[in-house]
N, C-alpha and C positions, 0 to 999 in steps of 0.2 A: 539795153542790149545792143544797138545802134552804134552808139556811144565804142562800145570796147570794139565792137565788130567792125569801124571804120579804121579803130586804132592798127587791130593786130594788124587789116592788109597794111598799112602804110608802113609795117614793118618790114613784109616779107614781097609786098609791090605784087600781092597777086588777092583774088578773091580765095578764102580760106573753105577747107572742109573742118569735119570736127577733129580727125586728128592731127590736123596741122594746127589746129585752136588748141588741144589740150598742150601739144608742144610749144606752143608760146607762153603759153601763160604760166605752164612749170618753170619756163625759165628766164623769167623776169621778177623786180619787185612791184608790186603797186601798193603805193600808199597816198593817202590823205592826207593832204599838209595839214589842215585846219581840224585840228581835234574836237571841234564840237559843230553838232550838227547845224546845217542852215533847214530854217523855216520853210524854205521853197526853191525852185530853179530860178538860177540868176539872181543868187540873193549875196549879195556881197559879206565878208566878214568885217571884223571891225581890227583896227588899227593891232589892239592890242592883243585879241585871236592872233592874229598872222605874229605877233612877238612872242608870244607865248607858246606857239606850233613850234619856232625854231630850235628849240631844245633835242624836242622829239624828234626833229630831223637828223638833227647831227647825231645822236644817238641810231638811229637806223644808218647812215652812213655808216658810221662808225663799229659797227657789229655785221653789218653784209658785204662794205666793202666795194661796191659799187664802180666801175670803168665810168659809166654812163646817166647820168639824168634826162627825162624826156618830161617836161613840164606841159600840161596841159592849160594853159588859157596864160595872157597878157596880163592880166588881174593879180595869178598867181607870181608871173616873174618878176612883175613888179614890188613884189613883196616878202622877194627871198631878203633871208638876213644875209648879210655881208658885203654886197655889191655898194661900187661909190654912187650910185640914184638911191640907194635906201639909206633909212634915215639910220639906224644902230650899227656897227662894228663887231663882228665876233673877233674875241681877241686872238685866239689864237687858231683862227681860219684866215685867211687873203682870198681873196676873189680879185679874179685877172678877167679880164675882158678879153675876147678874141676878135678876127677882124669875121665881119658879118659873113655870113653862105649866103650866096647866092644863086639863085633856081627860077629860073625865063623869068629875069628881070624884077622879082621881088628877091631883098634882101631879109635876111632872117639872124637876129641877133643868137649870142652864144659865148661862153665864158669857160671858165673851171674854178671849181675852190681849190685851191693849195693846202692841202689839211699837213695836220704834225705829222712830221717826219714826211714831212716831202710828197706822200701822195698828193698825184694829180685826179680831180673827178669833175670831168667833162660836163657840160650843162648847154642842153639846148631848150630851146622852149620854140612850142607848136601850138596853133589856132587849137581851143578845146574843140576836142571829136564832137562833140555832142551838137554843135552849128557850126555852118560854111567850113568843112572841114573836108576837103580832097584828097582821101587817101594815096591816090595814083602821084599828085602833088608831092605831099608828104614824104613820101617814101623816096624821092629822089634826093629832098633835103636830107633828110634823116642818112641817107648814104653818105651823103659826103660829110656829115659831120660823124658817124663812124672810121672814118677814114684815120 
Protein backbone atom coordinates (compact mmCIF):
# COMPACT_ATOMS: atom_id res chain seq x y z
CA UNK A 1 0.00 0.00 0.00
CA UNK A 2 3.14 2.27 0.62
CA UNK A 3 4.30 1.41 -2.47
CA UNK A 4 1.25 3.13 -4.69
CA UNK A 5 0.62 5.64 -1.91
CA UNK A 6 4.30 7.06 -2.41
CA UNK A 7 3.52 6.74 -6.15
CA UNK A 8 0.14 8.80 -6.47
CA UNK A 9 1.80 11.88 -4.40
CA UNK A 10 4.61 12.07 -6.71
CA UNK A 11 2.15 12.54 -9.24
CA UNK A 12 0.01 15.23 -7.98
CA UNK A 13 3.33 16.71 -5.41
CA UNK A 14 0.96 16.64 -2.42
CA UNK A 15 0.09 14.16 0.36
CA UNK A 16 -3.30 12.42 -1.14
CA UNK A 17 -6.88 11.90 0.73
CA UNK A 18 -9.13 9.05 -0.60
CA UNK A 19 -10.85 11.03 -3.03
CA UNK A 20 -7.90 12.46 -4.60
CA UNK A 21 -6.72 8.60 -4.64
CA UNK A 22 -9.87 7.29 -6.31
CA UNK A 23 -9.11 10.02 -8.90
CA UNK A 24 -5.81 8.97 -9.84
CA UNK A 25 -6.02 5.68 -10.11
CA UNK A 26 -9.34 5.95 -12.55
CA UNK A 27 -7.26 7.72 -14.59
CA UNK A 28 -4.11 6.00 -15.21
CA UNK A 29 -3.06 2.42 -16.48
CA UNK A 30 -1.03 0.19 -14.21
CA UNK A 31 0.44 -2.84 -15.50
CA UNK A 32 2.87 -5.49 -14.86
CA UNK A 33 5.57 -6.02 -17.32
CA UNK A 34 6.57 -9.40 -16.25
CA UNK A 35 3.51 -11.72 -16.79
CA UNK A 36 4.41 -14.26 -14.33
CA UNK A 37 4.67 -14.01 -10.70
CA UNK A 38 8.16 -13.57 -8.76
CA UNK A 39 8.69 -15.96 -5.69
CA UNK A 40 9.53 -12.91 -3.40
CA UNK A 41 10.53 -8.99 -3.11
CA UNK A 42 13.46 -8.14 -5.12
CA UNK A 43 13.39 -11.27 -6.99
CA UNK A 44 14.57 -10.53 -10.36
CA UNK A 45 13.16 -12.06 -13.66
CA UNK A 46 14.88 -13.92 -15.99
CA UNK A 47 16.34 -12.85 -19.33
CA UNK A 48 13.55 -14.42 -21.18
CA UNK A 49 10.42 -13.43 -18.84
CA UNK A 50 11.31 -9.71 -19.67
CA UNK A 51 11.23 -11.01 -23.78
CA UNK A 52 8.36 -12.66 -23.50
CA UNK A 53 6.41 -9.62 -21.42
CA UNK A 54 7.26 -7.40 -24.45
CA UNK A 55 4.47 -8.67 -26.51
CA UNK A 56 2.00 -7.93 -23.95
CA UNK A 57 3.31 -4.60 -23.83
CA UNK A 58 2.84 -3.41 -26.99
CA UNK A 59 -0.32 -4.79 -27.10
CA UNK A 60 -1.52 -2.75 -24.09
CA UNK A 61 0.13 0.29 -25.68
CA UNK A 62 -1.39 -0.31 -28.55
CA UNK A 63 -5.21 -0.65 -27.45
CA UNK A 64 -4.96 2.30 -24.51
CA UNK A 65 -3.01 4.48 -26.42
CA UNK A 66 -1.04 5.88 -23.85
CA UNK A 67 0.87 9.94 -24.03
CA UNK A 68 2.89 8.64 -21.12
CA UNK A 69 5.06 5.79 -19.49
CA UNK A 70 6.11 6.00 -15.70
CA UNK A 71 8.46 2.87 -15.23
CA UNK A 72 9.04 1.71 -11.88
CA UNK A 73 12.67 0.44 -10.99
CA UNK A 74 16.17 0.46 -13.21
CA UNK A 75 15.83 -3.33 -13.38
CA UNK A 76 12.70 -2.88 -15.33
CA UNK A 77 14.08 0.00 -17.83
CA UNK A 78 16.75 -1.85 -18.47
CA UNK A 79 14.83 -4.43 -19.99
CA UNK A 80 12.28 -2.66 -21.99
CA UNK A 81 12.35 -4.05 -25.63
CA UNK A 82 13.58 -1.81 -28.30
CA UNK A 83 16.12 0.75 -26.77
CA UNK A 84 19.99 0.50 -28.29
CA UNK A 85 21.34 -0.93 -24.45
CA UNK A 86 18.74 -3.94 -24.92
CA UNK A 87 19.65 -6.71 -26.61
CA UNK A 88 16.31 -7.44 -29.29
CA UNK A 89 14.78 -4.89 -31.93
CA UNK A 90 11.21 -4.51 -32.18
CA UNK A 91 10.78 -4.21 -35.86
CA UNK A 92 8.44 -2.03 -36.19
CA UNK A 93 8.80 0.23 -32.96
CA UNK A 94 12.12 2.80 -32.85
CA UNK A 95 12.98 4.02 -29.57
CA UNK A 96 14.66 7.41 -29.45
CA UNK A 97 16.55 8.51 -26.47
CA UNK A 98 15.89 11.90 -25.13
CA UNK A 99 18.41 14.23 -23.38
CA UNK A 100 18.34 13.27 -19.57
CA UNK A 101 15.81 15.62 -16.86
CA UNK A 102 17.37 17.07 -14.62
CA UNK A 103 16.14 17.76 -10.83
CA UNK A 104 19.04 19.36 -8.00
CA UNK A 105 21.68 17.78 -9.73
CA UNK A 106 20.72 14.22 -10.31
CA UNK A 107 19.95 13.46 -13.87
CA UNK A 108 17.18 11.03 -14.83
CA UNK A 109 17.22 9.22 -18.15
CA UNK A 110 13.94 9.12 -20.60
CA UNK A 111 13.03 8.19 -24.29
CA UNK A 112 9.95 7.54 -26.38
CA UNK A 113 8.85 4.69 -28.79
CA UNK A 114 7.94 5.87 -32.25
CA UNK A 115 5.20 3.42 -32.79
CA UNK A 116 3.33 2.97 -36.58
CA UNK A 117 2.01 5.61 -37.81
CA UNK A 118 3.93 8.02 -36.22
CA UNK A 119 2.69 7.95 -32.64
CA UNK A 120 4.92 9.30 -30.10
CA UNK A 121 4.87 7.54 -26.35
CA UNK A 122 6.88 9.19 -23.84
CA UNK A 123 8.89 6.96 -21.39
CA UNK A 124 10.36 7.94 -18.22
CA UNK A 125 11.67 5.68 -15.56
CA UNK A 126 11.72 6.40 -11.67
CA UNK A 127 13.55 4.75 -8.56
CA UNK A 128 10.57 1.76 -7.64
CA UNK A 129 8.20 3.40 -4.99
CA UNK A 130 8.57 0.65 -2.90
CA UNK A 131 12.48 1.73 -1.56
CA UNK A 132 14.51 5.11 -1.33
CA UNK A 133 11.75 6.66 -3.30
CA UNK A 134 10.99 10.59 -2.58
CA UNK A 135 7.71 11.42 -3.61
CA UNK A 136 8.22 15.27 -3.05
CA UNK A 137 11.48 14.38 -5.48
CA UNK A 138 9.54 12.63 -7.95
CA UNK A 139 7.04 14.79 -8.60
CA UNK A 140 9.22 17.62 -9.77
CA UNK A 141 10.89 15.02 -12.27
CA UNK A 142 7.74 13.59 -13.30
CA UNK A 143 6.74 17.60 -14.17
CA UNK A 144 9.09 18.19 -16.32
CA UNK A 145 9.01 15.40 -18.23
CA UNK A 146 5.08 15.86 -18.65
CA UNK A 147 6.03 19.01 -20.06
Amino acid sequence: MRTFLKFERSLVGEETNQAMRLKIWNSVIFFNYLQVAMGGPREAGTAEQYHQAGKAFFEVIEKYQPEYIIVWGKRLWNNLPGGHWRQEQVSDVHWVDCNDIEVEGTWVPNGFYMMPGGKHVKVLVVNHPSVGYSWDYWYKVIQKFLR
